[in-house]
N, CA, C and O atoms as a DFTB+ gen file, in Angstrom:
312 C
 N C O
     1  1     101.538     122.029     132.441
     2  2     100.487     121.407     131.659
     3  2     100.859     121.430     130.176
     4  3     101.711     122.159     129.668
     5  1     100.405     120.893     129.808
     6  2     100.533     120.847     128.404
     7  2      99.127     120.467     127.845
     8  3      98.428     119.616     128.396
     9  1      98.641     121.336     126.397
    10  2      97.390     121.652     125.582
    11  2      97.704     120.561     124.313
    12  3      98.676     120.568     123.559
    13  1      96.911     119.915     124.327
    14  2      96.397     119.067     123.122
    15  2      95.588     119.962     121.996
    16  3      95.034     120.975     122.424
    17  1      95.482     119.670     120.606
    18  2      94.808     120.132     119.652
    19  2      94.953     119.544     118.870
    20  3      96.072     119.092     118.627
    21  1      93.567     119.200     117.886
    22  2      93.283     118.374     116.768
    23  2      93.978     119.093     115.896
    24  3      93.743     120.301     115.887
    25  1      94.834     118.643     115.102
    26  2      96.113     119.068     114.046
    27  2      95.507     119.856     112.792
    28  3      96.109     120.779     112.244
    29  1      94.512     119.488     112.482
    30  2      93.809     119.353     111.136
    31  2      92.866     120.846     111.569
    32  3      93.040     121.860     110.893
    33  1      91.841     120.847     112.790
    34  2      90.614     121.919     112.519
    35  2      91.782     123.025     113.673
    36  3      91.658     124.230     113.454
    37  1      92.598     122.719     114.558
    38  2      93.303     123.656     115.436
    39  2      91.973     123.246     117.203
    40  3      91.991     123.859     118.270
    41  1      91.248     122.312     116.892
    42  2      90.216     122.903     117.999
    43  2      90.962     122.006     119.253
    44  3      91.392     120.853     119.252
    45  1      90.932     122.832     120.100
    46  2      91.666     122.308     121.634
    47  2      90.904     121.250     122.281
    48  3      89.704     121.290     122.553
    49  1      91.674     120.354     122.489
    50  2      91.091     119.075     122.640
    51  2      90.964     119.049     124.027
    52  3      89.889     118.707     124.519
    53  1      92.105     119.426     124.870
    54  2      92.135     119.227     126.807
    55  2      93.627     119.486     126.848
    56  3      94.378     119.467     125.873
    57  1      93.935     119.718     128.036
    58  2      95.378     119.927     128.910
    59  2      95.454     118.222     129.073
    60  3      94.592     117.376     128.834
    61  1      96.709     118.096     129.531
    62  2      96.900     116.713     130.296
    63  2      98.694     117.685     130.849
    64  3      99.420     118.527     130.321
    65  1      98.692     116.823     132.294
    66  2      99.642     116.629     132.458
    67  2     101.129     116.054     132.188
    68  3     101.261     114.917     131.734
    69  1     102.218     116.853     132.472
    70  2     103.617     116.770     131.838
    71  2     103.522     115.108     132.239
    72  3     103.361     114.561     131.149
    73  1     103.546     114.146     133.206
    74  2     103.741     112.751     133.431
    75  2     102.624     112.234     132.288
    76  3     102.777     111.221     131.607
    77  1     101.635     113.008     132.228
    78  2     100.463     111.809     131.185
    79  2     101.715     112.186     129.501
    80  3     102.210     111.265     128.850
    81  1     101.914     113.508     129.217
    82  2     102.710     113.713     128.544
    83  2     103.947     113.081     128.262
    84  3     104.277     112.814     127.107
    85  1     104.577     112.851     129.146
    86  2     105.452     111.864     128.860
    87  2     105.195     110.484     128.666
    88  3     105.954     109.987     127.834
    89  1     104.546     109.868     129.060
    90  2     104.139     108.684     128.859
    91  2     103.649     108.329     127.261
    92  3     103.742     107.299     126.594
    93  1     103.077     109.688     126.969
    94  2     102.432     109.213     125.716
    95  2     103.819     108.886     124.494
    96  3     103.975     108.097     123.563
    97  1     104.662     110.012     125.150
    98  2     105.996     110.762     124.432
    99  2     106.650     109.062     123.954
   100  3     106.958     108.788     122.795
   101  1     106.721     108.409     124.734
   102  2     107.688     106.986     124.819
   103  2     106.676     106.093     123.836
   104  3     107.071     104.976     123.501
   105  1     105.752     106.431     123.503
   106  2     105.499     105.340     122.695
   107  2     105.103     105.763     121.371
   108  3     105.065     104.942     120.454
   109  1     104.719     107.327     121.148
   110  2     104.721     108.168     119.556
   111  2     105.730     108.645     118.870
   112  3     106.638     108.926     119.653
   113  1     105.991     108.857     117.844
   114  2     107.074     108.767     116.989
   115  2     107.226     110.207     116.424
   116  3     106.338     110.758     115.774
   117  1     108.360     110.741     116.709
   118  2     108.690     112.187     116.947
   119  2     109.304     112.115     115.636
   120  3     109.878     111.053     115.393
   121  1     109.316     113.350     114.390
   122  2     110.060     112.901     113.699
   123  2     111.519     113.746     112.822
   124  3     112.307     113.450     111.924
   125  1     111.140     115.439     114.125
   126  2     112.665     116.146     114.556
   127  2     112.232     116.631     115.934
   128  3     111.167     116.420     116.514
   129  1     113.505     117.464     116.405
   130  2     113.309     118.099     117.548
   131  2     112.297     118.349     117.977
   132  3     111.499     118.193     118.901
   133  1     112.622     119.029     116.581
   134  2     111.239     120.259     116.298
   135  2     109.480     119.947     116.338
   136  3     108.545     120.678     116.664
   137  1     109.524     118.626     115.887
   138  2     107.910     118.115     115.754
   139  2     107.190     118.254     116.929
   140  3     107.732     117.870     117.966
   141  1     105.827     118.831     116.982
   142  2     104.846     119.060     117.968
   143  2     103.553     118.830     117.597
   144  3     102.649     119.640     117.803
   145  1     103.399     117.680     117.014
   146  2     102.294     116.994     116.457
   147  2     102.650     115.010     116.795
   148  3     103.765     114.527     116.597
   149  1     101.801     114.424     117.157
   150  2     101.772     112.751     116.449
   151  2     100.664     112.587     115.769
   152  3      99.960     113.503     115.344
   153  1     100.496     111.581     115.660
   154  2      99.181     110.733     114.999
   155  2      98.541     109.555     116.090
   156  3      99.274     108.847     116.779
   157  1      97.177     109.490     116.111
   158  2      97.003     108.418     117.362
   159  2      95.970     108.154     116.080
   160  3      95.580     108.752     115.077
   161  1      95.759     106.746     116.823
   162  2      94.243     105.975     116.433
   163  2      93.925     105.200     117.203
   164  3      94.725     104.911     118.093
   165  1      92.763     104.635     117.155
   166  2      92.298     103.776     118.257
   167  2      93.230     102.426     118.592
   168  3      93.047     101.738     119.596
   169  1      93.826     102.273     118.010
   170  2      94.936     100.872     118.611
   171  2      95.876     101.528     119.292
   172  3      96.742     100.839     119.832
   173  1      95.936     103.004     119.431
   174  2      96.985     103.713     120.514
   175  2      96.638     103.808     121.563
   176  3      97.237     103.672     122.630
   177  1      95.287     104.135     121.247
   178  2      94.857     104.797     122.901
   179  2      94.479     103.080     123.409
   180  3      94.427     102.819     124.610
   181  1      94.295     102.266     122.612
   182  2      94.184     101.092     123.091
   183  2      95.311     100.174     123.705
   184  3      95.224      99.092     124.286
   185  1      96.368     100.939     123.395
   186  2      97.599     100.619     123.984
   187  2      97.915     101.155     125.051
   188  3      98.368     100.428     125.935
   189  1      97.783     102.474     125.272
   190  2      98.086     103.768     126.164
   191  2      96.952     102.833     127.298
   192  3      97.712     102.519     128.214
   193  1      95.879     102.401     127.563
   194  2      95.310     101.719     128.491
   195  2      95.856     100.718     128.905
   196  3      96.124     100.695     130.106
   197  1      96.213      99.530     128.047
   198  2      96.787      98.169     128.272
   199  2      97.937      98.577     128.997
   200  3      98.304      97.975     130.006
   201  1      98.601      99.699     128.475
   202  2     100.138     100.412     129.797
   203  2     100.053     100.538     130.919
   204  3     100.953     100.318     131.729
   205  1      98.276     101.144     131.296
   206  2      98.288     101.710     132.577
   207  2      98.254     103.346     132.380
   208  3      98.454     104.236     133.206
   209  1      97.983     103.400     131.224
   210  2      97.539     104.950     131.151
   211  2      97.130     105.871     131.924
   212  3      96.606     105.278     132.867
   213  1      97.063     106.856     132.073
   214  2      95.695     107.379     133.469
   215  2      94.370     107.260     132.842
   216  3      94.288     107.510     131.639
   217  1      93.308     106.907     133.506
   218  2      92.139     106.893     132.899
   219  2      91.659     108.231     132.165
   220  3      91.114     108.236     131.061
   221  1      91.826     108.906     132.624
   222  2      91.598     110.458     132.177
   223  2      92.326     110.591     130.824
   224  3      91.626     110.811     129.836
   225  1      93.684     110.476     130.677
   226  2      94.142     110.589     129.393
   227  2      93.722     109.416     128.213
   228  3      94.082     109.558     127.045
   229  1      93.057     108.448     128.591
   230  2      92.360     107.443     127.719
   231  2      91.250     108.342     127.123
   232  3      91.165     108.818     125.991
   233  1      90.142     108.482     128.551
   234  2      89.367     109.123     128.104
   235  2      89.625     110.385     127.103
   236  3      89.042     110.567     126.034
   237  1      90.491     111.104     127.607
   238  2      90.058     112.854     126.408
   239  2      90.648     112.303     125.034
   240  3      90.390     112.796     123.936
   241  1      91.559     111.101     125.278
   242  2      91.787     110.597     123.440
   243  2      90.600     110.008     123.119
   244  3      89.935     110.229     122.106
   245  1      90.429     109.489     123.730
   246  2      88.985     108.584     123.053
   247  2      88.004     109.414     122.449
   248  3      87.401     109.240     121.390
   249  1      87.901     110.707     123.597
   250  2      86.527     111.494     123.116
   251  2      86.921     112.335     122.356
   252  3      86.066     113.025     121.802
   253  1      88.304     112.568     122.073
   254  2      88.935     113.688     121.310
   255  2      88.863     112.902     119.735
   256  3      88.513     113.808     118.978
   257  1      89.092     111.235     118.664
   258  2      88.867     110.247     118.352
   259  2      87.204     110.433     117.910
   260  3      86.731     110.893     116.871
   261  1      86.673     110.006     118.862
   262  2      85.085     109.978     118.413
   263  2      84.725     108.629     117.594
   264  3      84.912     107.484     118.006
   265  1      84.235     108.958     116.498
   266  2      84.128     107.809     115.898
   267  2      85.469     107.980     114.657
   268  3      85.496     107.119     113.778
   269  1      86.199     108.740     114.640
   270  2      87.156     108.832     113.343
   271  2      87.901     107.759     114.046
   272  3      87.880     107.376     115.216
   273  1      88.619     107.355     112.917
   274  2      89.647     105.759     113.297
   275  2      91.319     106.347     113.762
   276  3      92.179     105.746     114.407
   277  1      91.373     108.172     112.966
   278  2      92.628     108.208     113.648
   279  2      92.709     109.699     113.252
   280  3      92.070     110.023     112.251
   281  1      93.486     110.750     113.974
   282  2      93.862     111.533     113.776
   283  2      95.064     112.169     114.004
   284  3      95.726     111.345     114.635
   285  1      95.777     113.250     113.837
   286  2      96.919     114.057     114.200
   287  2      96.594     115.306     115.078
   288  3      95.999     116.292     114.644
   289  1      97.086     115.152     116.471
   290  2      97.138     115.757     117.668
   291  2      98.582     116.819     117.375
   292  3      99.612     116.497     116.784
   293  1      98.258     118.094     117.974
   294  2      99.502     118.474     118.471
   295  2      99.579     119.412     119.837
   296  3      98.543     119.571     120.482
   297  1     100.576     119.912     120.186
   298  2     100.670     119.722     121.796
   299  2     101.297     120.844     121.369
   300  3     101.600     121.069     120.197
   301  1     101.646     122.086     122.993
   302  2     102.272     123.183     123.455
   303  2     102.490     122.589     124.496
   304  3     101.808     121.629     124.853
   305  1     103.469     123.053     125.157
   306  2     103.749     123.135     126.836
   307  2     102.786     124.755     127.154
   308  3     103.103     125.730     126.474
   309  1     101.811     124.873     128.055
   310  2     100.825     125.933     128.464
   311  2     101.633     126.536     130.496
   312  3     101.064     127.409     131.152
């Protein structure tokens, strides 16, 4: 599994699975090895659907999102 968290307050957003994880991986922009954060906004997760997303990982971005237009996520492997 792997743990999501809003970058900014630390508050744990949801697990998603290593395949939802990868999927997201191929279309966010890593920017060393090392990075364990992206940035989403609603034209991502609006993309991440139009892919074939899992519904579930739409959803916890969406509700993780809210009404903000975009934020910075970061991830552990758990």
């Amino acid at each position: 599994m792997v743990h999501i968290y809003n970058y900014a307050t630390d508050e744990f957003i949801g697990s998603i699975s290593e395949e939802d994880f990868a999927f997201m991986q191929r279309d966010l922009e890593e920017e060393s090895l090392e990075d364990t954060n992206y940035y989403i906004n609603q034209a991502t997760v609006d993309m991440f659907e139009q892919q074939g997303a899992d519904p579930a990982l739409v959803t916890l971005l969406r509700t993780a999102l809210g009404d903000a237009e975009d934020m910075d996520i970061r991830w552990e492997h758990g």
